[in-house]
VMD Tcl script that draws the C-alpha trace (Angstrom):
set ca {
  {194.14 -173.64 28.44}
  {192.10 -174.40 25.60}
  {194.49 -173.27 23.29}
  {197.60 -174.51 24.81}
  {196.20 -178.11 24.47}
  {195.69 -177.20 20.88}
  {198.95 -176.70 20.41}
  {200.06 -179.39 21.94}
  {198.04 -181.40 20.04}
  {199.45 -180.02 17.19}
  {202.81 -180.61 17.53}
  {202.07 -183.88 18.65}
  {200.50 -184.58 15.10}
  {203.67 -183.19 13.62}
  {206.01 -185.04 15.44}
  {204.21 -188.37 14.45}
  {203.76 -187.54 11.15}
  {207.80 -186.44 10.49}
  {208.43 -189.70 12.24}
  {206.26 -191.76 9.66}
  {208.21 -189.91 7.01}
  {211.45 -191.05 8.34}
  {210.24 -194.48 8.88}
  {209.18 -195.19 5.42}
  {212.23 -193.62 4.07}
  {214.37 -196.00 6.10}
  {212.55 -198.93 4.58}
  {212.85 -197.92 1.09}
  {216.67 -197.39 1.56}
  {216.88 -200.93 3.13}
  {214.38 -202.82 1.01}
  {215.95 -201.27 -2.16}
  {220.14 -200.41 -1.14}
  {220.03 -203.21 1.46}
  {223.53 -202.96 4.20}
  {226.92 -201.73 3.13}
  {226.44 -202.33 -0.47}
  {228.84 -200.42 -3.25}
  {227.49 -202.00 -6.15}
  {224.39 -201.92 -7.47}
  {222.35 -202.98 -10.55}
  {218.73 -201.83 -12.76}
  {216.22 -204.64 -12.45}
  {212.30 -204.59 -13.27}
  {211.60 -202.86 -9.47}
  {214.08 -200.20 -10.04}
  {218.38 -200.42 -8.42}
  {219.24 -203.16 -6.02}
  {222.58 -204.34 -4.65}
  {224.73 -206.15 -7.77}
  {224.26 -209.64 -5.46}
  {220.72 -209.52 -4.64}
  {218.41 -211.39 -7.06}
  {214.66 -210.42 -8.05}
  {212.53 -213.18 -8.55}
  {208.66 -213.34 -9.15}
  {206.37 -213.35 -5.75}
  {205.08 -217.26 -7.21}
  {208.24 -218.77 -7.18}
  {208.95 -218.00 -3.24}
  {205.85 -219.35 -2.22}
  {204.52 -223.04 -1.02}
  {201.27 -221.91 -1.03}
  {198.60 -219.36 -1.87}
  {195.28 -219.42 -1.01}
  {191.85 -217.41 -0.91}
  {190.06 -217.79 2.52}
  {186.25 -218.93 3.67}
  {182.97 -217.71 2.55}
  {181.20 -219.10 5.25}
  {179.89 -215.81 7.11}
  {181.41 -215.35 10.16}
  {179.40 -214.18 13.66}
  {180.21 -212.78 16.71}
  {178.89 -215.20 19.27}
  {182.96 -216.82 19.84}
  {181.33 -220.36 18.06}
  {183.75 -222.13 15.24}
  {187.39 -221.26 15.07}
  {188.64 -217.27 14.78}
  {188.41 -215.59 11.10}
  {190.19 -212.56 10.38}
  {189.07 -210.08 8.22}
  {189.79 -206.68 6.32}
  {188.72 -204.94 9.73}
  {191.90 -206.81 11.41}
  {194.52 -206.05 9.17}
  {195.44 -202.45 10.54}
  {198.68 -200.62 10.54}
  {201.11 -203.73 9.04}
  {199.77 -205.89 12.11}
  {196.73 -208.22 12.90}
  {194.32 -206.38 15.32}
  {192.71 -209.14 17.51}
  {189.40 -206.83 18.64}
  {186.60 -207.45 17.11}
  {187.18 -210.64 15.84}
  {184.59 -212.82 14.52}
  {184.09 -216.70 14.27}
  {183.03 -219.16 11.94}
  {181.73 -222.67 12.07}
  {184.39 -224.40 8.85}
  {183.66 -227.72 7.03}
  {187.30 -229.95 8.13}
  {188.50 -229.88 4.81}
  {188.51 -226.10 5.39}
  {190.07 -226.14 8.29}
  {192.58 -228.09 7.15}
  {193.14 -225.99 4.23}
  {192.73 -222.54 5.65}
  {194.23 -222.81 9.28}
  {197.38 -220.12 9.64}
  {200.83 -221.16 10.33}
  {203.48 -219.12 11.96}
  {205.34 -216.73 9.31}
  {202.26 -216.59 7.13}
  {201.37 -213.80 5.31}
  {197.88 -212.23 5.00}
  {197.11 -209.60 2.08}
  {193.80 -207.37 1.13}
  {192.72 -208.57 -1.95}
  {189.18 -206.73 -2.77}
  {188.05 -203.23 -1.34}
  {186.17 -200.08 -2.47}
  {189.13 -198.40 -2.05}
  {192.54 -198.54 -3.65}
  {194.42 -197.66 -0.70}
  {193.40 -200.86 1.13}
  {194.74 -203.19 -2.06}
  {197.70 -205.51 -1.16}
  {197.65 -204.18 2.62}
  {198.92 -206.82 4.21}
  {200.47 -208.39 8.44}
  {202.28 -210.95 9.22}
  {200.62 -213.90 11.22}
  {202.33 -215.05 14.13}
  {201.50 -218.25 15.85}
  {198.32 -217.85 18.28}
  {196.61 -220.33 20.54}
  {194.36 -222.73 18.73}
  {193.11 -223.02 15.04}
  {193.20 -219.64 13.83}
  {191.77 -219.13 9.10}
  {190.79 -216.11 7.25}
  {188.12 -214.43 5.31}
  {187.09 -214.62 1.47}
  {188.16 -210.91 0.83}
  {191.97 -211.49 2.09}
  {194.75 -213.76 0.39}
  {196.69 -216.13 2.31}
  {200.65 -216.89 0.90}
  {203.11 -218.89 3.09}
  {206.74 -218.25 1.67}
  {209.88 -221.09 1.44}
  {211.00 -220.42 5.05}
  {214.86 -221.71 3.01}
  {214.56 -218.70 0.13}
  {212.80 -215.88 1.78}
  {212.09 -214.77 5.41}
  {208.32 -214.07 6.43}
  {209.71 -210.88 8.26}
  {211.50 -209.40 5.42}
  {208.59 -210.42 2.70}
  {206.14 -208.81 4.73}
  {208.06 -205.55 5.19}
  {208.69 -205.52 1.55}
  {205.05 -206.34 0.72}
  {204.19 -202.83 2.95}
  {206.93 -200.65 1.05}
  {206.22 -197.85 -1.50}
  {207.41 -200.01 -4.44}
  {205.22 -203.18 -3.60}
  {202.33 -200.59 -3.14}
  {202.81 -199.35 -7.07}
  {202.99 -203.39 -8.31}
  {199.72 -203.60 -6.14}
  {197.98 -201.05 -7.78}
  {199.41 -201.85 -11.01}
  {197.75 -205.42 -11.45}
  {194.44 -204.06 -9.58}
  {191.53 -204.65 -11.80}
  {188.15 -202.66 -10.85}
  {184.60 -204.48 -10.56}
  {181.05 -203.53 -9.19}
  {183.02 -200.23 -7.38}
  {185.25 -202.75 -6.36}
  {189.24 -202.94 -6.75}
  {190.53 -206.51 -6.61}
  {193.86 -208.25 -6.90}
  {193.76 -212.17 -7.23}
  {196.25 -214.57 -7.03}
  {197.90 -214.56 -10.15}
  {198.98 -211.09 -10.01}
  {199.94 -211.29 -6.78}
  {202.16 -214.13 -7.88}
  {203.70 -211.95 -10.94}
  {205.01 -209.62 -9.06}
  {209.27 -208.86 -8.83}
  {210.28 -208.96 -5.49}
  {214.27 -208.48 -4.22}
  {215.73 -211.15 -2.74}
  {219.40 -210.72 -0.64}
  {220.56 -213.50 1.52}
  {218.91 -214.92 4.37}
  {221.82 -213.39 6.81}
  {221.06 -209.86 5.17}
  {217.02 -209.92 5.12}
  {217.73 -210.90 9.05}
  {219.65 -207.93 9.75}
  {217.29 -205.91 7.38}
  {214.10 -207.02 9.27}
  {215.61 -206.80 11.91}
  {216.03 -203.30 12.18}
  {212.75 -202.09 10.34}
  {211.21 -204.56 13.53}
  {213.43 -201.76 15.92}
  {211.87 -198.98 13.84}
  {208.70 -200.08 14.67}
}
mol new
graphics top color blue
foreach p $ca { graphics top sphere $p radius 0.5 }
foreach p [lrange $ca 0 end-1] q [lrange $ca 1 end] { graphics top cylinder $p $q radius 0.2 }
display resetview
């Protein structure tokens, strides 16, 4: 029995991990070919359709912003703060959250809006640079933590969705590393990098359909 559940167990594992393959292979075709395209050109993040344009992270954004370093409890008192520990997977875990009692100024500053985007900026390991979810709009006042970077993107240029797969694709992962600087065992990003880097940019109709589907994948 023993070993029949092995097996199982197993395949299982294979299965999963052939389908992670396929997934991440899917979004590097879309994020990079894009839908139905014949033309294509050489930018600074590699071949993308002739009519896409690339365009620095900076210039897409209304806003980027480190979070609180007021230390955040368990006891449910203040307003939610998320954390490295809820940024799992491309998604914001809600277990485990912690709370925080914020000054107003940084509530008003720090409180997350639909379609904002939430990135790793500091860890001991490389891996977890640049990780970053996609908030979506939750009851109540809602900020973040020192060690993560918030950026809210021009809903008119750029779609939260489609930033925020591109942010988790292969060739965002390489920028990530690229601008990472290392510090007391620590590897950081900070804002300006983050801001430097290329990203592709097709037209609102395509990132839909685009983000759309890697959504389906998911």
């Amino acid at each position: 029995v023993l070993s029949t559940v092995d097996e199982s167990i197993k395949k299982t594992s294979e299965v999963i991990a052939k389908t992670e393959r396929l997934k991440k292979g899917l979004m590097q075709e879309l994020l990079t070919k894009g839908i139905r395209h014949k033309e294509f050109r050489e930018t600074e993040i590699g071949r993308v359709p002739k009519e896409w344009t690339t365009t620095k992270l900076g210039e897409l954004l209304t806003d980027v912003r480190y979070g609180t370093n007021v230390r955040a409890e368990v006891d449910r008192k203040g307003v939610p703060i998320l954390g490295i520990p809820n940024m799992l997977g491309g998604e914001i875990e809600e277990s485990n959250l912690r709370y925080a009692t914020l000054p107003e100024s940084e509530v008003k500053e720090l409180a997350l809006k639909d379609g904002d985007i939430l990135l790793v900026r500091t860890n001991a390991n490389p891996d977890y640079i640049g990780r970053c979810a996609l908030f979506s709009q939750q009851q109540g006042t809602w900020a973040f933590a020192s060690y993560l970077i918030r950026i809210r993107p021009r809903a008119n240029v750029i779609l939260s969705s489609f930033l925020a797969k591109y942010l988790q694709s292969e060739v965002a992962r390489k920028l990530f590393l690229s601008i990472a600087r290392t510090s007391a065992g620590n590897y950081n990003i900070n804002t300006k990098g983050i801001q430097s880097i290329m990203v592709p940019v097709p037209s609102i109709a395509e990132q839909e359909k685009v983000a759309g589907i890697l959504v389906e994948v998911d």
